[in-house]
Every structure is written in C-alpha cells, then in structure tokens.
DRENVEXZA-332371 format. One record per residue (C-alpha): residue number from 0; residue in one letter; x, y, z. Coordinates in steps of 0.2 Angstrom, whole numbers, plus 2048, in hexadecimal, padded with zeros to 3 digits. Example, Ala and Ser with C-alpha at 12.3 -4.5 7.8 and 13.67 -1.06 7.14 Angstrom:
<pts>
   i aa   X   Y   Z
   0  a 83E 7EA 827
   1  s 844 7FB 824
</pts>
This chain:
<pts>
   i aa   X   Y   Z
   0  x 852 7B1 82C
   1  x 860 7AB 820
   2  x 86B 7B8 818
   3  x 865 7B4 803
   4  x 852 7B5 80C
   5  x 857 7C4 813
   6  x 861 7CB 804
   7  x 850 7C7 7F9
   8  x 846 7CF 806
   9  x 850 7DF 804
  10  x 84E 7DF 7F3
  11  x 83B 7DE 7F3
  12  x 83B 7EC 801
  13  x 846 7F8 7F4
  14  x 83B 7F4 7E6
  15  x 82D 7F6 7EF
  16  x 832 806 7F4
  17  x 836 80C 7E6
  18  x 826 809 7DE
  19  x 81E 812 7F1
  20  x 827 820 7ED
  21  x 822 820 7D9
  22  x 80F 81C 7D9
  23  x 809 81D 7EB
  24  x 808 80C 7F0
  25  x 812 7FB 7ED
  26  x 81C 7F8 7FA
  27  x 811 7EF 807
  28  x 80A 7E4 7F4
  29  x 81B 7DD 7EF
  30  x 823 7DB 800
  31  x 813 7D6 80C
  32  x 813 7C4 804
  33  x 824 7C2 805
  34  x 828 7C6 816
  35  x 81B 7BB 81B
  36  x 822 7AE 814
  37  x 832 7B0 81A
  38  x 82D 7B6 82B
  39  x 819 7B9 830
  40  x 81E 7C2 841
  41  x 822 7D1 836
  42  x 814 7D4 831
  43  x 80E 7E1 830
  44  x 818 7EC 83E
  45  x 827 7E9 832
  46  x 821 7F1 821
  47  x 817 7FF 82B
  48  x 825 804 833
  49  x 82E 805 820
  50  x 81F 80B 818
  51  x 820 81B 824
  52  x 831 81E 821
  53  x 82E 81F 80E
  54  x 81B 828 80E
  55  x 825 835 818
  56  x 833 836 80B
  57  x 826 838 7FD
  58  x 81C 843 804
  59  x 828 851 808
  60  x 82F 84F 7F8
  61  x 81D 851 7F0
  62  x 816 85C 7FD
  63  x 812 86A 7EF
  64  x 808 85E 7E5
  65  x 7FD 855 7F4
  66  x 7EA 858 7F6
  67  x 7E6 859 808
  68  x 7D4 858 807
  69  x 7D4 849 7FE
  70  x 7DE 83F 807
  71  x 7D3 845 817
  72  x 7C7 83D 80F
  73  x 7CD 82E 80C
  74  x 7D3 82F 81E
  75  x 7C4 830 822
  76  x 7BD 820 819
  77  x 7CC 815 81F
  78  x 7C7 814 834
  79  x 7B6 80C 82E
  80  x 7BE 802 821
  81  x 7CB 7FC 82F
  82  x 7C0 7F4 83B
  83  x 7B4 7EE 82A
  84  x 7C4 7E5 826
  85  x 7C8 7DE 838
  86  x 7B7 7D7 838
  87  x 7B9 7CF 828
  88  x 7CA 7C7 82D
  89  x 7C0 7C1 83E
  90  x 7B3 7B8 837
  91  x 7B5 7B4 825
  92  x 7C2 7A5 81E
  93  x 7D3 7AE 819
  94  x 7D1 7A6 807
  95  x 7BE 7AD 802
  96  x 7C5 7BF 809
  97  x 7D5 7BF 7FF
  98  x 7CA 7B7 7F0
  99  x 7BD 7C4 7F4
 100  x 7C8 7D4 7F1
 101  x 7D3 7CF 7E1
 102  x 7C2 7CC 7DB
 103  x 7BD 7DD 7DE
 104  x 7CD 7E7 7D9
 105  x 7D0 7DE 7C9
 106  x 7BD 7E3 7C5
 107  x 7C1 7F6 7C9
 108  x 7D1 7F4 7BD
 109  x 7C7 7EA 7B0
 110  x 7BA 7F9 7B1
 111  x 7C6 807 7B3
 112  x 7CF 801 7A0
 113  x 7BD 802 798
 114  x 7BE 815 79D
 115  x 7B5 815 7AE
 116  x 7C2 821 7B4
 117  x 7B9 826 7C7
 118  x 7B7 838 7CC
 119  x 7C2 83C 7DC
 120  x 7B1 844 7E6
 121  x 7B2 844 7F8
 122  x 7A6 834 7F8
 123  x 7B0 82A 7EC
 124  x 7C0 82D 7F4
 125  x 7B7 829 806
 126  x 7B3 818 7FF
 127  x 7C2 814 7F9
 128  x 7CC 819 809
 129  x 7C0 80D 811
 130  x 7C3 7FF 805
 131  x 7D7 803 808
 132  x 7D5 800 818
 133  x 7C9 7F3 819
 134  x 7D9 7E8 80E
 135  x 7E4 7F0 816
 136  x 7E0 7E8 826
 137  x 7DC 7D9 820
 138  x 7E6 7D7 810
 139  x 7F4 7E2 815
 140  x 7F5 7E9 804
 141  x 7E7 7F9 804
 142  x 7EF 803 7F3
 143  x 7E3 7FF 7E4
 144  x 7D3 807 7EB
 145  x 7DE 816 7ED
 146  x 7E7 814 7DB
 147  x 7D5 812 7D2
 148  x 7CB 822 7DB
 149  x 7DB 82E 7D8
 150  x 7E0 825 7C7
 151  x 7DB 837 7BF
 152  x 7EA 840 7CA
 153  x 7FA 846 7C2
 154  x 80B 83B 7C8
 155  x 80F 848 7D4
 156  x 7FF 84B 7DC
 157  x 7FA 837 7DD
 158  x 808 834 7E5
 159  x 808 844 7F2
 160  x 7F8 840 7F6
 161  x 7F8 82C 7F8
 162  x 809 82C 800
 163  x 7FF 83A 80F
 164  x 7F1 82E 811
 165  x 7FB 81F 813
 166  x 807 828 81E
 167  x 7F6 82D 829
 168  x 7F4 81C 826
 169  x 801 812 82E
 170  x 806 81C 83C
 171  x 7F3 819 842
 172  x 7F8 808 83F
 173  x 806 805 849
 174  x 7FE 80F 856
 175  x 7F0 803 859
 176  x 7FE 7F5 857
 177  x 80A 7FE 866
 178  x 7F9 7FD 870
 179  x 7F8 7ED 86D
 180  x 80A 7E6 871
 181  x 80E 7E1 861
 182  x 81C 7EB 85D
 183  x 82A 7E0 862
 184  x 83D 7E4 862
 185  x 842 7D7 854
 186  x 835 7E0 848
 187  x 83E 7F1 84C
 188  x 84E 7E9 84C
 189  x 849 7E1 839
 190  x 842 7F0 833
 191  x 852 7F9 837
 192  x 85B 7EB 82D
 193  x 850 7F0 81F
 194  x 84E 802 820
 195  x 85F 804 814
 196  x 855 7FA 808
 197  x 847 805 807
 198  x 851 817 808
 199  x 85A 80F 7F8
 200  x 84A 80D 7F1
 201  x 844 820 7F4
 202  x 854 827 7EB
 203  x 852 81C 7DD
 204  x 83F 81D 7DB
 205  x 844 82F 7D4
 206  x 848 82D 7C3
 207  x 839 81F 7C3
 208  x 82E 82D 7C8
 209  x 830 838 7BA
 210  x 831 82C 7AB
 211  x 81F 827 7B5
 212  x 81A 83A 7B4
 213  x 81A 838 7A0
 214  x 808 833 7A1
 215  x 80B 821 7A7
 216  x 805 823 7BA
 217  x 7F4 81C 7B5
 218  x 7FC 80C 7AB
 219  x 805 808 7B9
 220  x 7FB 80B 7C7
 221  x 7EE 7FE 7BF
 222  x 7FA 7F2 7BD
 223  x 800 7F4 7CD
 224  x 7ED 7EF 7D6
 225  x 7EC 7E0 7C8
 226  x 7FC 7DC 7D0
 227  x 7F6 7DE 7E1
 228  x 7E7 7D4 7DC
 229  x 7F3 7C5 7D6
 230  x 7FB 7C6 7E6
 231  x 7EF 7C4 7F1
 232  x 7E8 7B3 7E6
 233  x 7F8 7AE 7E6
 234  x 7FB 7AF 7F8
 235  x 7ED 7A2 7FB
 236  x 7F8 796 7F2
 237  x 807 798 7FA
</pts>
C-alpha cells in the first residue's frame, strides 16, 4: 500500500472512530469500502480488530449508561442473523444482496422521519440484532438496524449499549475467523499501523459526543444508516 493510500486510510479510520465512539457505530461504514479498495485482504480481520479496541474504549467510558438486557437481546438475534447472512452471501448475486439491504434501511429511515419511532422490546431488539448480523456478515456494515430500534435512547445510553453489543460482536467474530486461519500477520501488523489512528479518534470523539448529547443523537444516527445505505449502492459501482 502506498504511503497517501495509507495516510487516506488513516483518516477514514479516525473519522470513523470518532463517529464509533459518538453514536454507536460508523466505523466499519466509512472505512469498510475503503479498505477494500485499497486492500481486500483486510477485510474484515483488520476493522474487527480496530473496532474492538474502540467498543472497549466506549464502553468503559459509558459503562453507567449501558442496558445490559437489551444488548443481550440483541446478542441474541445476531447468531441467527449471522449464519442468515452467510447463506445469503452463498447463494445470492453480491449486487441483489447489497441492493436488497439499502433498500431496506432507507425504508426504516424513511418510516422512522414520519414518526414511526420503534419500541425497544425484547422482540424488536432480537430482530434487529439479527438484521445486524445478517449485514453484518454479509455487508460488513450491521449499525442501522441497531440505530433504528434504540433511536428512542439518550446519547449516553445508545452508545453504552451499542458499543456492548458490537464489542460481543466482534470478538465472536474474530474468534470464528482465528478458527478458520484467517487471521494473518500482515492484517495484525496493518491494524497495529492504524491503531494510532483510531485511539486519536476516541479522544477526539469527546467533545463530538456531547455537542450530540443536545438532542441530536436521533438526527444523526438516521443519517448515518442513509449513509450506510448509500455506501453499500455505491460499492456496487466501484
């Protein structure tokens, strides 16, 4: 990898990051499609193994504010949703998949801005962890469905409690990965390049996080899945 890919790479990692750390989700959204771009290999090991670093960060710095039993929950939903997803990505053309979900996440923004504003209940929140992890696996960005169903939570406690599930999340993930012998030295030895990136990106998410707290974690957490959305049409483009 060149050293301006690299530099670009870093700073979608620390934006991406910062927007983790303030809302819940982002990074794996912005820098997914750009690392596989620049290098396909690395994905995913590379961004799971950022992506537990800064869910770990997050959630000890909002460990007041997280609701356990929700994210168990929605725990709960992603195993199913996982292997839904690794069927889907088996047998259906990459396009219609990646076509299939923006669809589907820009309807439950369009829905949710006419004042369809979802109850978190146990069942709600199990379908939407299963959703997660149906794109996750699949799209390898799973943070809408989450963003919808806890849209209701205060700043705090949305991003306490999607930073837990996501951190659940991922280490599952790179488990199964280990297992499976994809875990290669040159994605540690990249995601150690980029780690400065994404710890610059916690620090800074700070002051983010609380101009967010001001009533704004809604607004932006819907922008954020229209922008996943976007991605994922793009990416078929590219």
């Amino acid at each position: 990898m060149s050293v301006p890919a690299f530099c670009v790479l870093s700073a979608v990692v620390l934006v991406g990051s910062m927007l983790q750390v303030s809302i819940g989700f982002g990074l794996g959204m912005l820098a997914a499609p750009v690392i596989a771009l620049l290098d396909p290999t690395l994905v995913p090991v590379v961004l799971l193994l950022l992506a537990t670093g800064v869910t770990t960060a997050t959630v000890l710095a909002e460990r007041a504010h997280l609701d356990l039993r929700g994210a168990g929950w929605a725990l709960g939903g992603r195993v199913p949703g996982t292997i839904a997803g690794a069927a889907l990505v088996a047998f259906l053309p990459a396009k219609a998949l990646a076509f299939s979900v923006a669809a589907v996440v820009l309807a439950g923004v369009v829905v949710s801005l006419r004042g369809f504003r979802p109850r978190p209940t146990p069942r709600a929140v199990a379908l939407a962890g299963a959703a997660s992890g149906l794109m996750g696996t699949a799209t390898s960005i799973g943070g809408p469905p989450m963003a919808l169903v806890w849209q209701r939570y205060a700043g705090p406690k949305m991003r306490g409690t999607m930073s837990a599930f996501f951190l659940v999340g991922s280490l599952l993930s790179l488990g199964a990965l280990a297992v499976a012998g994809v875990v290669h030295v040159e994605t540690l030895r990249y995601s150690a390049f980029l780690a400065p990136a994404a710890a610059a990106g916690v620090l800074l998410a700070r002051p983010v996080s609380r101009h967010l707290d001001e009533g704004r974690t809604r607004g932006a957490a819907m922008v954020l899945a229209v922008a996943g959305a976007v991605t994922l049409t793009v990416q078929q483009f590219l």
